[in-house]
C-alpha positions in Angstrom: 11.1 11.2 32.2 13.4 8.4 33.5 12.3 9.6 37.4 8.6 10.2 36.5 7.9 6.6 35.3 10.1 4.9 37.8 8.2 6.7 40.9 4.7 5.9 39.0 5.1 2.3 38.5 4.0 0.0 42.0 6.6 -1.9 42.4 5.5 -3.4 46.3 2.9 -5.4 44.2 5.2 -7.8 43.1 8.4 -7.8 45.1 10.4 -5.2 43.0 9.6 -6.7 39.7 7.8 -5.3 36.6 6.4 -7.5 33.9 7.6 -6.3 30.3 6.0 -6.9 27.2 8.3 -6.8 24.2 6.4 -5.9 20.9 8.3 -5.1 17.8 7.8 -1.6 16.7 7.3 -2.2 13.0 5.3 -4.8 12.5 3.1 -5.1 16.4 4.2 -8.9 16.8 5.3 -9.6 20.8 8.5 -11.1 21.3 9.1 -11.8 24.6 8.2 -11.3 28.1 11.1 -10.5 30.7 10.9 -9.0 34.0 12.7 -5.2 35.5 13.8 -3.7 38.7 14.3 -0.2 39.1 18.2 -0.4 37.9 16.9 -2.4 35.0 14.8 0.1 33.9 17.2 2.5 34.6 19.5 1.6 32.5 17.1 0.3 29.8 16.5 4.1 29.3 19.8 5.4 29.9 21.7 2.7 27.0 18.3 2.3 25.1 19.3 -1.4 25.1 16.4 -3.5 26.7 18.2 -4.6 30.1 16.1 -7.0 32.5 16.8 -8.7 35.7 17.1 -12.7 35.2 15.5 -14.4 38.0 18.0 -17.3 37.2 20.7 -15.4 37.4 20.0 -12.9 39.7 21.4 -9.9 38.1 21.1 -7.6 35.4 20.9 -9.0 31.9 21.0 -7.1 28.9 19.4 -8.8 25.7 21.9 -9.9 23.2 24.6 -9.5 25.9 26.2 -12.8 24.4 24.6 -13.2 21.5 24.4 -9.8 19.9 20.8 -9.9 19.3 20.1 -6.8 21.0 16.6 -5.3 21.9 16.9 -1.1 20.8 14.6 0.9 23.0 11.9 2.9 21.0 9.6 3.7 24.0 7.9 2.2 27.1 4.5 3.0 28.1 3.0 1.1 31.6 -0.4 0.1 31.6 -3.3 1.6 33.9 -2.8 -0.1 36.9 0.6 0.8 37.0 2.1 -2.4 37.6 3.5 -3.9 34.0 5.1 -2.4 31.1 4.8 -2.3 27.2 7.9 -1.7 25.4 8.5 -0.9 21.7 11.8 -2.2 20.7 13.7 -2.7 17.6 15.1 -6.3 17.4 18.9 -6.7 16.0 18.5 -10.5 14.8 15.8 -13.1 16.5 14.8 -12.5 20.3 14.1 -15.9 21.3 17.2 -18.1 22.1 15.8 -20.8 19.9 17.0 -18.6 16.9 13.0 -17.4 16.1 11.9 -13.7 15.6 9.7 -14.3 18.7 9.2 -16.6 21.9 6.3 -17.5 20.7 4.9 -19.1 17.6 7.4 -17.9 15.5 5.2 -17.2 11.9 2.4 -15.8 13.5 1.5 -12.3 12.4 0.4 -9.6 14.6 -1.5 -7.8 11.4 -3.2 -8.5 7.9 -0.2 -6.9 6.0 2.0 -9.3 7.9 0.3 -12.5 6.7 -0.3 -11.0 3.1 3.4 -10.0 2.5 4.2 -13.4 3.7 1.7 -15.0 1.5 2.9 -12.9 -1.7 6.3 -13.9 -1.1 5.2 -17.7 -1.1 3.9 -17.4 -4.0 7.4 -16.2 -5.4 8.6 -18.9 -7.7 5.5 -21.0 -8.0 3.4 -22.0 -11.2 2.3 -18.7 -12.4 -1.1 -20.4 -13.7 -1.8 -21.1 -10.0 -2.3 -17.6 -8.4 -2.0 -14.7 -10.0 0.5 -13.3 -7.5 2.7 -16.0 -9.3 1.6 -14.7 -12.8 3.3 -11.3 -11.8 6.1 -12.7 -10.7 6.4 -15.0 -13.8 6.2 -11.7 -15.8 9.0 -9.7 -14.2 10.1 -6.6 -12.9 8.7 -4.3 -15.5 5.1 -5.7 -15.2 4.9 -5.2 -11.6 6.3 -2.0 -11.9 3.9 -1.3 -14.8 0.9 -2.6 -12.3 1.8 -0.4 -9.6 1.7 2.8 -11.9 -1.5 1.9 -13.2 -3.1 1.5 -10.0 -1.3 4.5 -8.6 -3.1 7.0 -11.3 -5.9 5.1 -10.7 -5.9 5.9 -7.0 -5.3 9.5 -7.3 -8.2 9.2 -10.2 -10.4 8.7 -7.6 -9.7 10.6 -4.9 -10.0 13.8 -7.7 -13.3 12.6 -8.3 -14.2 12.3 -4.2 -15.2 8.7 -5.4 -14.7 7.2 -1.6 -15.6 3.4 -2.7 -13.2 3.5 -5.8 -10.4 5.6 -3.7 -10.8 2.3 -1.2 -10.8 -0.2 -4.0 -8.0 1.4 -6.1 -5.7 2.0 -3.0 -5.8 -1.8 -1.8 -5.0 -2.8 -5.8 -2.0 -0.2 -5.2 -0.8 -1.6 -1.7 -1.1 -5.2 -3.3 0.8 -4.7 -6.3 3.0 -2.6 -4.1 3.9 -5.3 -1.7 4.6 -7.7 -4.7 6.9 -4.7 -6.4 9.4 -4.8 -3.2 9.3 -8.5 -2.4 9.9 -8.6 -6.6 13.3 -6.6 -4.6 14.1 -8.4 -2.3 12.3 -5.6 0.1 9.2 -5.4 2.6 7.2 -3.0 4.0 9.5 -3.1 7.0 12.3 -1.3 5.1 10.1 1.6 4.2 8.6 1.8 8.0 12.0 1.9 8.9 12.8 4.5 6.2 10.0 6.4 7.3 10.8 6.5 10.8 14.5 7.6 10.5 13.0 10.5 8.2 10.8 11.8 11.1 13.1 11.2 13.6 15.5 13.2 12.0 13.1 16.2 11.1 11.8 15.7 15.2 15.7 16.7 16.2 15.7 19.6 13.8 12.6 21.0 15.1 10.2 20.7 11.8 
């Protein structure tokens, strides 16, 4: 694989550099932009720690080398004209070197689940007459928890019933409540993606 997409990628176009886009692999949001050479690739896939050649420095410079805020390689795909790269990482701390998740508008979400977990856990704390994410909050554990196993029957109500409106409905009241359950926990949907994906990965090495 590591030959394949070396030889594919046209690296006359641009004097031996490739353009790398650094997205985070649970949530979609881009990080950062760096460039590669061959033996930055290279060793990107070899380590699975995102290595790029600094044009100020003029060498090879793994991310997080001094700081410890590593990039971990999930994959790298390059686009059709062969001539920049995509790469799914998982970030160890924040990426930019101002201390923000991304080099860019840090706060900006890359999807709607994004901006609503961060708009439930806002609303943590707040006057529960003033939303009624508060209100849940206000009530405790056991309410949400209650919530979530209400809409949950709910859902699967639905779906029994081939009831495609309701089974859309009744699964966002479920996601909702869902999302305030783990922020309730200190948790997001990021620990569960994570969860997830060590669970297939570990079924993808035994073959199931």
């Amino acid at each position: 694989m590591t030959d394949t997409l070396i030889t594919q990628l046209d690296w006359d176009k641009q004097d031996g550099l490739i353009p790398a886009v650094v997205q985070n692999h649970l949530s979609g949001k881009v990080l950062m932009l760096g460039f590669m050479d061959k033996a930055a690739l290279e060793k990107t896939l070899s380590t699975q720690e995102i290595t790029f050649f600094s044009r100020s420095k003029q060498r090879l410079w793994t991310k997080g080398e001094s700081s410890g805020h590593t990039l971990t390689l999930v994959s790298i795909d390059k686009d059709c004209d062969n001539d920049s790269l995509l790469v799914q990482a998982l970030p160890n701390g924040p990426t930019c070197h101002l201390g923000t998740e991304s080099c860019w508008k840090d706060g900006e979400s890359h999807t709607f689940i994004d901006n609503l977990s961060q708009l439930i856990s806002k609303r943590k704390g707040q006057d529960p007459k003033s939303s009624y994410t508060a209100y849940l909050f206000d009530r405790g554990t056991k309410r949400i928890a209650q919530k979530v196993g209400e809409e949950g029957l709910e859902t699967a109500l639905a779906a029994a019933t081939h009831d495609k409106p309701e089974l859309i409905d009744e699964a966002s009241d479920l996601l909702y409540h869902l999302l305030v359950l783990l922020e309730d926990q200190n948790l997001s949907l990021s620990d569960i993606t994570q969860n997830l994906m060590a669970r297939h990965n570990k079924a993808k090495k035994a073959g199931k």
